[in-house]
Residue, then its C-alpha position, 0 to 999 in steps of 0.5 A: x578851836x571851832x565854831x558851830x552853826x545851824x544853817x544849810x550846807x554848802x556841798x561839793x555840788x554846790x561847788x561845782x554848779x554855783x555861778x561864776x560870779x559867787x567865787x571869790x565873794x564871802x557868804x555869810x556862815x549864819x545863811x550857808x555853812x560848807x560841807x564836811x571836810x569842805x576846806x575855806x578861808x574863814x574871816x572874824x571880820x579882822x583876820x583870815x584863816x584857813x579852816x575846814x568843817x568838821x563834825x558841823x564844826x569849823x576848824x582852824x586849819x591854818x592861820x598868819x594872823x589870830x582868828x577869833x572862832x567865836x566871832x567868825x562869820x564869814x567863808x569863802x571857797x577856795x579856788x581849785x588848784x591849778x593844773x600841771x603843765 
């Protein structure tokens, strides 16, 4: 499954200089899509799956619950991962 958009890219630098405040808020795909290979939690508005962005296209990665691709429209960052002790 995957869904395409035409809006800008969200990159690894946008990542890394975004303010503190934007992680864990949900951006709107038709405003920001993520970058290539960039993996994100996707939400249809009911369900929330894992997704990543392939060839400008998202696609399901992983998912508890059904995620209508065709009706996605929102992303979210994921946190970095922690850090072994």
């Amino acid at each position: 499954m995957t869904h395409n958009h035409t809006s800008e890219s969200w990159t690894e630098e946008d990542q890394a200089n975004s303010e503190p405040d934007f992680y864990g808020k949900w951006v709107e795909l038709k405003r920001i899509q993520p970058a290539e290979n960039f993996k994100v939690l996707i939400s249809d508005g009911d369900n929330i799956g894992h997704a990543r962005m392939v060839y400008g296209q998202l696609q399901i990665v992983a998912s508890n619950d059904f995620v209508d691709m065709s009706k996605v429209t929102h992303w979210m960052s994921l946190p970095e991962p922690p850090k072994a002790s």
